[in-house]
C-alpha positions as CSV (number, residue, x, y, z in Angstrom):
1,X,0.0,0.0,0.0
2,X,2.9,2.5,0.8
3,X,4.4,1.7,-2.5
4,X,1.0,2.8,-4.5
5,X,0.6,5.8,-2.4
6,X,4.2,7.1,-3.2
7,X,3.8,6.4,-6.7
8,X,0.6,8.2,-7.2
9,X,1.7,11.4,-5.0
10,X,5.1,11.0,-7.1
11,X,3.4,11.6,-10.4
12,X,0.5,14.4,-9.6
13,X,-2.1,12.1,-8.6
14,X,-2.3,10.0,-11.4
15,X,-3.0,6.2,-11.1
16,X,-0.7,4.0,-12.3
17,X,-2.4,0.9,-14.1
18,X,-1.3,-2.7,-14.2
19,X,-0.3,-4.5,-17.6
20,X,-3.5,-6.4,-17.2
21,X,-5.8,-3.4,-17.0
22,X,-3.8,-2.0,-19.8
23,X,-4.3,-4.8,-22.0
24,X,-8.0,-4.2,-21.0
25,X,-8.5,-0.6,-22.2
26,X,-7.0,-1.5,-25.1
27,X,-9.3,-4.1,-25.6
28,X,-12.8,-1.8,-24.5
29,X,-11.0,1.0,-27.3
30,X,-12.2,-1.8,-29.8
31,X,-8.6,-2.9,-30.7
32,X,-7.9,-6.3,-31.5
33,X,-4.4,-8.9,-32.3
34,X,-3.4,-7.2,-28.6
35,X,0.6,-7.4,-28.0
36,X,2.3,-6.1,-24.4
37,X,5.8,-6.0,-23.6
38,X,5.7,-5.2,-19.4
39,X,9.3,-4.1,-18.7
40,X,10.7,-3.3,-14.6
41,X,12.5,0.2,-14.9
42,X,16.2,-0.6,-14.2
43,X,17.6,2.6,-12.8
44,X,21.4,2.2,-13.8
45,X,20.0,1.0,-17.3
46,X,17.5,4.0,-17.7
47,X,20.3,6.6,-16.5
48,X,22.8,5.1,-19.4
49,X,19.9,5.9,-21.9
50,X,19.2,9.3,-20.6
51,X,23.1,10.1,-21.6
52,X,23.2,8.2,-24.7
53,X,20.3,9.9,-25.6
54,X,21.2,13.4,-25.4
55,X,24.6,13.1,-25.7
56,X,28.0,12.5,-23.3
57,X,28.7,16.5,-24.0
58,X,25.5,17.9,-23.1
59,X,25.2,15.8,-20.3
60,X,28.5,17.6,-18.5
61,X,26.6,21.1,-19.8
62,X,23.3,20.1,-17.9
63,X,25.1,19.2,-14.8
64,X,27.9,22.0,-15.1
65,X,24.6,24.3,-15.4
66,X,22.8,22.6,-12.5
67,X,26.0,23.1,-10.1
68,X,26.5,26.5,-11.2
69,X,22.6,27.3,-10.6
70,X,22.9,25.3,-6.8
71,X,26.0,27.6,-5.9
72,X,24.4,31.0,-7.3
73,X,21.1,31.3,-7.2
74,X,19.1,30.5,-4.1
75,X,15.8,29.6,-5.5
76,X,17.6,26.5,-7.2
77,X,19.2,25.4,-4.4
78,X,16.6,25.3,-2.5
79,X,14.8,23.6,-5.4
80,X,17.7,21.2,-6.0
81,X,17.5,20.3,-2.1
82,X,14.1,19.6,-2.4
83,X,14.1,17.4,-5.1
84,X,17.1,15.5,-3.1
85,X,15.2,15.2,-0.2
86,X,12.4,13.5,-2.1
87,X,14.6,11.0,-3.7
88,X,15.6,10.2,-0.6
89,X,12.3,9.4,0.9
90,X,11.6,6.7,-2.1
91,X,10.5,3.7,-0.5
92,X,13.5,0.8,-0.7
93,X,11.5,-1.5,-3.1
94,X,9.8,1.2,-5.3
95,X,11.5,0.7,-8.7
96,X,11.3,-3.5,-7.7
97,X,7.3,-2.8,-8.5
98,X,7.1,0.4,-11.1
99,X,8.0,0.0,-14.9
100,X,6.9,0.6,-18.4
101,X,5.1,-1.0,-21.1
102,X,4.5,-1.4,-24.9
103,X,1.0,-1.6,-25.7
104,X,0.0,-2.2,-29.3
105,X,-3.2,-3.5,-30.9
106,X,-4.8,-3.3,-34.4
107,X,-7.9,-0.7,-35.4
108,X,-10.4,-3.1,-36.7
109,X,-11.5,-2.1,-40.3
């Protein structure tokens, strides 16, 4: 129960659904030949992405800019503290149960 409540506080409110009731709403939509790929987020994996995505270079410029922001302006810091403090209160086992999917069905004609 802890882990449900954190999620949904963690992103606005919103209710994460399973992979069953996602196959479901797919299904109700009218879509048919259903596939899902239900994939656990692995946080060293996902980080790796994040950098390969936007590049080695402007990763260094997006933290250089972040540290530069923390040690001159207040309002980041504080914002940058925040958002620490946060992380910190993830409960241990919350990435064990939160993850992606691929959902993709076939408009009937």
């Amino acid at each position: 129960i802890e882990l449900i409540e954190y999620g949904i506080s963690a992103i606005g409110g919103v209710k994460p659904e399973t992979a069953g009731n996602w196959k479901k709403l797919l299904e109700n939509a009218g879509l048919r030949d259903i596939v899902s790929r239900p994939r656990k987020l692995k946080k060293m994996e996902q980080a790796i992405n994040e950098v390969r995505l936007s590049g080695i270079t402007n990763s260094f410029k997006a933290v250089g800019r972040m540290l530069w922001l923390y040690f001159t302006k207040p309002a980041y810091r504080k914002a940058i503290n925040d958002m620490v403090k946060d992380a910190r209160d993830i409960p241990k086992d919350f990435t064990k149960c939160y993850g992606y999917g691929i959902y993709a069905g076939k408009k009937p004609l």
